[in-house]
C-alpha positions as CSV (number, residue, x, y, z in Angstrom):
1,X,56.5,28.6,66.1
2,X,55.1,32.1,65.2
3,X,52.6,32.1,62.3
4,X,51.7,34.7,60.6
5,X,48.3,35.1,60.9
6,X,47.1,37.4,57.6
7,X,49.3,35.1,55.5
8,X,48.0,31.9,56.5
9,X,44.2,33.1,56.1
10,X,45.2,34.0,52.7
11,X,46.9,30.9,51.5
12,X,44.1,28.8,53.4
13,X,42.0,30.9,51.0
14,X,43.8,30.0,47.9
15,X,43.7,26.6,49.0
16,X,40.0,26.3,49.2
17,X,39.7,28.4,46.0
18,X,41.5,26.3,43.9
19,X,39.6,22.7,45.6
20,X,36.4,24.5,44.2
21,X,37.8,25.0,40.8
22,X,39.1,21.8,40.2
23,X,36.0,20.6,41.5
24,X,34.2,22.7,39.4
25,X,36.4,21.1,36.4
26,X,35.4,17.6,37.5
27,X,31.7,18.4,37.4
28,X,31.9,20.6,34.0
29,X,33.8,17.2,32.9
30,X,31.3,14.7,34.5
31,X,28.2,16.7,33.4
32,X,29.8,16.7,29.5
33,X,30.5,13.0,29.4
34,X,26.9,12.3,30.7
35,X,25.2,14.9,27.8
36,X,27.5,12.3,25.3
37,X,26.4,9.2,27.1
38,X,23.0,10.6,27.0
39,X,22.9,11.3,23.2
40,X,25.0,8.2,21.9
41,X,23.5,5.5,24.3
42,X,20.3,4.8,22.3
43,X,22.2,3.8,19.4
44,X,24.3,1.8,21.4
45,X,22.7,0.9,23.9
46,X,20.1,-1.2,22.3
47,X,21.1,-1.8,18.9
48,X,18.2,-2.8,18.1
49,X,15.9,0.4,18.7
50,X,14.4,1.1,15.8
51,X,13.6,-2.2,14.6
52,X,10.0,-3.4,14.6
53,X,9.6,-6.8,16.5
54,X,5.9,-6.6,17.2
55,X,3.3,-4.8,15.1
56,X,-0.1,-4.6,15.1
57,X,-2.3,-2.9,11.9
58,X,-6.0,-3.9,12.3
59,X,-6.4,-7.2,10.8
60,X,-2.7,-7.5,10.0
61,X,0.0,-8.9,13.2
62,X,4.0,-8.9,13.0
63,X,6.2,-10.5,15.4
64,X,10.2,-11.3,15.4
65,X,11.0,-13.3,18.4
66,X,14.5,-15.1,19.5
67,X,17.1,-13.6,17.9
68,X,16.4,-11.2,15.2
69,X,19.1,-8.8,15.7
70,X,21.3,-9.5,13.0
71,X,21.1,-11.6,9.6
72,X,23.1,-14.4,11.1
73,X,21.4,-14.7,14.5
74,X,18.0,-14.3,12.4
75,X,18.7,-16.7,10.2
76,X,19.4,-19.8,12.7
77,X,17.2,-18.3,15.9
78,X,15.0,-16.0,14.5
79,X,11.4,-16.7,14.0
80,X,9.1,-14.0,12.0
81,X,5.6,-14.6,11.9
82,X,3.4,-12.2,9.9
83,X,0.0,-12.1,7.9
84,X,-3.8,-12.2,8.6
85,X,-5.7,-14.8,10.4
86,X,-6.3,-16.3,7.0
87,X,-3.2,-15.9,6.1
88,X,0.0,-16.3,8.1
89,X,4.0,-16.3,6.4
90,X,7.0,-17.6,8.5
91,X,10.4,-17.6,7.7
92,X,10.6,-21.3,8.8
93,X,7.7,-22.4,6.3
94,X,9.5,-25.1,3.6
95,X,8.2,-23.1,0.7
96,X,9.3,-19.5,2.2
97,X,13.6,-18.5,1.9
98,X,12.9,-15.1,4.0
99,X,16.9,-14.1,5.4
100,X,15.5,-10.7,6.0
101,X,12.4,-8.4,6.6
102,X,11.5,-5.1,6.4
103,X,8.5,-3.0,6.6
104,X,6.9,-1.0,4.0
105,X,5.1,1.7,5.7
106,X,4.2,3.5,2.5
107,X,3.2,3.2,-1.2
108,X,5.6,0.5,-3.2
109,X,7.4,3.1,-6.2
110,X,9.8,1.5,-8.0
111,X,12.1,0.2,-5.4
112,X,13.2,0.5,-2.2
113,X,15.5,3.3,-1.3
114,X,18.8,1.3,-0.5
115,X,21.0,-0.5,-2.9
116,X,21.7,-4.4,-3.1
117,X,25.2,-5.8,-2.4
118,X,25.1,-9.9,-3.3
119,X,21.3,-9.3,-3.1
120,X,21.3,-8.2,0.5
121,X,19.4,-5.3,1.0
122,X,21.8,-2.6,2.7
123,X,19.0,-2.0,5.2
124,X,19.1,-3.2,8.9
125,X,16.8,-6.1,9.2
126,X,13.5,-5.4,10.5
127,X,13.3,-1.6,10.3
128,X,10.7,0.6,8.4
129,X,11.8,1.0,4.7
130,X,10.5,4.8,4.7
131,X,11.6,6.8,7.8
132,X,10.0,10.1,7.7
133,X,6.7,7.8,8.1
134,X,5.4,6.3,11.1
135,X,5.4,2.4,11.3
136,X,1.8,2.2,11.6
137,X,1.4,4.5,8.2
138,X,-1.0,2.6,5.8
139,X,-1.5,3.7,1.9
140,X,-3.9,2.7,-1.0
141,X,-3.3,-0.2,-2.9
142,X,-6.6,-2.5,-3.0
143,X,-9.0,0.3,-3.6
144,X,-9.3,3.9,-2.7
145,X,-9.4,3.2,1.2
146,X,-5.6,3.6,2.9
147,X,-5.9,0.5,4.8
148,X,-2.6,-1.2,3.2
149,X,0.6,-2.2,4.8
150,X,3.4,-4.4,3.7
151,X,6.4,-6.6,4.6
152,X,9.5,-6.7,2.3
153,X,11.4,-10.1,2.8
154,X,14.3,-11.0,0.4
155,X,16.6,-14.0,-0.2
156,X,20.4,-14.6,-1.9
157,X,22.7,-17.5,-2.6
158,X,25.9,-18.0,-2.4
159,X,27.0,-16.3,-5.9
160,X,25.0,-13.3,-4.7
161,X,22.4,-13.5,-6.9
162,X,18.6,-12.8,-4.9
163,X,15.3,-12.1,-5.3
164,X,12.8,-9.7,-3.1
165,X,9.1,-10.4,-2.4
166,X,6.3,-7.6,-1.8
167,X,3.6,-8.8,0.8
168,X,1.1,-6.7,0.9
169,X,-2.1,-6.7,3.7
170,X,-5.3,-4.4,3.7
171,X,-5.9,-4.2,7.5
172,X,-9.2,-3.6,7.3
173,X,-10.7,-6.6,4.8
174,X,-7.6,-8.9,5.2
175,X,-7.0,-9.1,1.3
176,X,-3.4,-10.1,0.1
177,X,-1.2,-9.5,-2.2
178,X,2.1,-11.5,-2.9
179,X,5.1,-10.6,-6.0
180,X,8.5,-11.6,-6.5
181,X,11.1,-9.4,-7.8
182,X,14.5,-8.5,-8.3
183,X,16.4,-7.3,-5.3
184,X,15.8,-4.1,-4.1
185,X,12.8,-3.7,-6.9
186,X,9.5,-3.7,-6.7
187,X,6.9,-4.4,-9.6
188,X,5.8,-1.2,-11.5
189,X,2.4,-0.6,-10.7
190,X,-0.4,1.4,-11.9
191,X,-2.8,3.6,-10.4
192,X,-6.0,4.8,-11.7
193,X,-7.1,8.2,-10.4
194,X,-8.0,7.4,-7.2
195,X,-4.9,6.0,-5.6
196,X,-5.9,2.3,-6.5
197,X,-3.4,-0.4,-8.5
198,X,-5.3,-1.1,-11.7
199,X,-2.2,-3.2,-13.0
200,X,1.5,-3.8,-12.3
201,X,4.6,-5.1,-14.5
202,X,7.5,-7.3,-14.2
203,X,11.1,-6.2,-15.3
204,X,14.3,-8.1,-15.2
205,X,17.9,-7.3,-15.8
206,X,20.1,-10.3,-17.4
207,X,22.7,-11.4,-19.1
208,X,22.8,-12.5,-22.6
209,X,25.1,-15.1,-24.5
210,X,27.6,-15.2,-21.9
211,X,28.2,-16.1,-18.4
212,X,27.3,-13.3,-15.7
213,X,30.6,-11.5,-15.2
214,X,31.7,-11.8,-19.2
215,X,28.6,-11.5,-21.4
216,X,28.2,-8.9,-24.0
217,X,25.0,-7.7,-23.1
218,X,23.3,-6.3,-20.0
219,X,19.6,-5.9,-20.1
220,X,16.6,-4.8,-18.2
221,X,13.5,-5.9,-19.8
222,X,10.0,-6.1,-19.2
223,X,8.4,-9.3,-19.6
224,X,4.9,-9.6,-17.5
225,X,2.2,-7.2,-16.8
226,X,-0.8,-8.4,-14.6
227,X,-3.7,-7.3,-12.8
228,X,-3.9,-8.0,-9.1
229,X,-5.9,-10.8,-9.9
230,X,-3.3,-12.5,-11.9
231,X,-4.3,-12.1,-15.2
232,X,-2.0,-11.6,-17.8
233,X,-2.3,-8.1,-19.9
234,X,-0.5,-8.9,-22.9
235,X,-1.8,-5.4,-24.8
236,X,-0.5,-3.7,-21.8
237,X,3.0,-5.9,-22.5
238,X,3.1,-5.2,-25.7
239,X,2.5,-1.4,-25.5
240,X,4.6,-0.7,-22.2
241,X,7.8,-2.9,-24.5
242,X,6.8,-0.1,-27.6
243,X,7.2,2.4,-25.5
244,X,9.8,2.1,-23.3
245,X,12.4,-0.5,-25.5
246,X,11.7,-1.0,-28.9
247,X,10.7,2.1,-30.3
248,X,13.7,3.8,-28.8
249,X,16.4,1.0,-30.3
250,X,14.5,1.2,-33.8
251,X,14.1,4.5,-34.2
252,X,15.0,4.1,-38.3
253,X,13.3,1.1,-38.4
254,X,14.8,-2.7,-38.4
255,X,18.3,-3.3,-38.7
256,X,20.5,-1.8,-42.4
257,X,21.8,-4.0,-44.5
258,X,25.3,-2.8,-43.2
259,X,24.4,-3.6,-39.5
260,X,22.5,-6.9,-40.6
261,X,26.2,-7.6,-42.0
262,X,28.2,-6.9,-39.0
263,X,25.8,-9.3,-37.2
264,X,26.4,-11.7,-39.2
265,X,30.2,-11.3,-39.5
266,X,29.8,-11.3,-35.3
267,X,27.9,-15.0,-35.3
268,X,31.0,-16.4,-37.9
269,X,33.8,-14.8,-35.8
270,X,32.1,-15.1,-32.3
271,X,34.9,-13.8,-29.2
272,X,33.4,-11.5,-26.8
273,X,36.9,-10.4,-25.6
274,X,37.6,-8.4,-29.1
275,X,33.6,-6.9,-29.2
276,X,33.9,-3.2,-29.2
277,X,31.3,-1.1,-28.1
278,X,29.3,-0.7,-31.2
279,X,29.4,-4.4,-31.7
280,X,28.0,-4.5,-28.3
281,X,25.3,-1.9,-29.0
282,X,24.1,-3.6,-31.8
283,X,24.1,-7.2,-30.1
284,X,21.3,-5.4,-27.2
285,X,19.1,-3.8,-30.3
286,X,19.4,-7.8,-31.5
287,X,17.9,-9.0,-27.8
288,X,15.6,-6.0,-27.6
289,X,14.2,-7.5,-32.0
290,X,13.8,-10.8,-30.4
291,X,12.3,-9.9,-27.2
292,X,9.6,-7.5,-29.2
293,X,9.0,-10.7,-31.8
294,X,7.9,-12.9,-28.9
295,X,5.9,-10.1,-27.5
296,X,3.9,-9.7,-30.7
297,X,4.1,-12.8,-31.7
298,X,5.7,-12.2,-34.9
299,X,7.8,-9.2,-36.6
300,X,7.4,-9.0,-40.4
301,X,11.5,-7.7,-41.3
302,X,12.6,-10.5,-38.6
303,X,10.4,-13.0,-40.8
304,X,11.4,-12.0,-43.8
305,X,14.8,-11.8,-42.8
306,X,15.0,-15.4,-41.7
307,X,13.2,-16.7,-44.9
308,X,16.1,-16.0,-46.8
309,X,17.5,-19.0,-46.0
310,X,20.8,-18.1,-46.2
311,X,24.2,-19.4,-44.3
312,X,25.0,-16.1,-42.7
313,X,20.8,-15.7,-42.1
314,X,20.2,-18.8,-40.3
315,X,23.5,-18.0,-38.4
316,X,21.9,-15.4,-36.8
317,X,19.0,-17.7,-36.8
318,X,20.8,-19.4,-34.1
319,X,22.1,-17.1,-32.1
320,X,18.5,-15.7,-31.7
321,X,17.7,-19.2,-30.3
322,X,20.5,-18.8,-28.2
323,X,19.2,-15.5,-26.8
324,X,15.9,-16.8,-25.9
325,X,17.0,-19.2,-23.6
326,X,18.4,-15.9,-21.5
327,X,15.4,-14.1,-21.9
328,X,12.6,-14.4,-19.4
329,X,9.2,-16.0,-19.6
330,X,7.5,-13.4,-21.4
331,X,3.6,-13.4,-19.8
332,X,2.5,-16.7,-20.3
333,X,5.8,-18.3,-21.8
334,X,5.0,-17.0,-25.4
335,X,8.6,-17.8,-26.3
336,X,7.3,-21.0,-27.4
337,X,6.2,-19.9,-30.2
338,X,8.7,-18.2,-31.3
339,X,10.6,-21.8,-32.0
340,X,7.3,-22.5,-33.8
341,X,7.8,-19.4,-36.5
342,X,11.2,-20.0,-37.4
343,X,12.7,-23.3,-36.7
């Protein structure tokens, strides 16, 4: 058989020129699979990566060991460990319901940037609460000194309904400092000029004559104000419940005579399913009067209003009782003597 020589050169050529490519194409292909690999692997990888299973502040120690990668595995293998040498919290303490952790790696305002669902923080267990700080960030609390880190551990029922606690460590002296609150909150504290908590207070949002999904009022109130030391503030109640509820509600001044008689006609014809919204309204202002009268101990145009001694005044009478057993203990449960005043 005669080849021809040229033409076989050249398609041996094209041959070999095409291999290259479409090995080319492989490699291109192989080489942009690995950059993806590369740059989604750590979060899959190891989907635990950013979370903090050992830490180590000074005076202050963290560790997670078993299984603490998830709430479930956490919460029947898990074992947390945290604290000073003088004082040491574990999730599998009687008195402790810890289902989660995190790490506060900066100053404690307001409340923790993530929402609640069924008082679950929506946070991955066992990460640091701020990210653009570094997990070994410490802030003032104590005094002026930055020596101050914190662990945020929370805890929820079946209905949904949780709590949060702030534990907070100076690393340097080993002081503590402990508070419950609502999920996802933290206390509001107050600094003095140099960066130091001179005082903090305690709000809660409830329910009020009704059942949680059906009541006709929704409230957030505050109710304690302490200083680090425990002690109950009650000027500092009474002014920061001025300030930021009453005086806003009563702007005119205590209830009119017309909205005195739509409360009344509301106790006498009680069904929450036909309130409206101005029935509603006035039924928080009514929470918010009875709230203030147990912060101060007594309101003068409540008092007088309930020494009429009427059918439709001691009406309302009653359903002021009523609201006090939704209310929370105010300081050092000074809704006793409210029952004192007017029964």
């Amino acid at each position: 058989m005669v080849t021809n020589l040229p033409y076989f050169i050249l398609n041996h050529n094209l041959i070999h020129l095409l291999n290259n490519i479409m090995n080319l194409k492989v490699l291109c292909v192989s080489f942009i699979s690995l950059l993806v690999a590369l740059a989604v692997n750590p979060a899959n990888a190891s989907p635990n990566h950013d979370q903090i299973l050992e830490l180590k502040i000074g005076k202050f120690s963290l560790s997670c060991k078993g299984d603490c990668s998830s709430l479930h595995g956490f919460r029947d293998k898990g074992i947390l460990r945290f604290g000073t040498k003088d004082k040491i919290i574990s999730n599998k303490d009687k008195n402790e319901r810890i289902y989660t952790y995190n790490i506060i790696n900066d100053f404690p305002h307001e409340g923790i940037p993530y929402y609640c669902a069924d008082g679950a923080p929506q946070i991955k267990i066992g990460t640091l609460i701020y990210k653009n700080q570094p997990a070994k960030n410490t802030f003032k609390f104590f005094n002026r000194s930055p020596n101050v880190i914190g662990i945020y551990t929370s805890s929820w029922g079946a209905t949904g309904w949780g709590s949060s606690t702030i534990h907070l460590f100076d690393t340097v002296t080993g002081e503590y400092f402990r508070e419950v609150s609502e999920p996802c909150g933290y206390p509001s504290f107050q600094r003095d000029g140099s960066g130091a908590v001179v005082f903090y207070t305690k709000s809660s949002l409830d329910n009020y004559l009704g059942p949680p999904n059906f009541s006709p009022v929704y409230l957030k109130l505050p109710h304690d104000v302490r200083d680090l030391k425990g002690k109950f503030l009650k000027d500092q109640l009474i002014r920061y419940y001025e300030f930021k509820i009453f005086d806003k509600a009563f702007e005119k001044g205590f209830f009119s005579e017309r909205e005195l008689n739509v409360l009344e006609e509301i106790t006498q014809n009680w069904d929450v399913s036909e309130f409206d919204q101005g029935q509603k309204e006035l039924l928080k202002r009514f929470v918010i009067l009875v709230g203030y009268d147990i912060v101060i101990e007594g309101y003068d145009p409540l008092r007088e209003y309930f020494n009429r001694n009427t059918f439709s005044s001691n009406e309302l009478k009653e359903l002021a009782f009523k609201v006090i057993k939704d209310l929370p203990e105010f300081g050092n449960d000074l809704s006793m003597s409210f029952h004192e005043r007017y029964e």
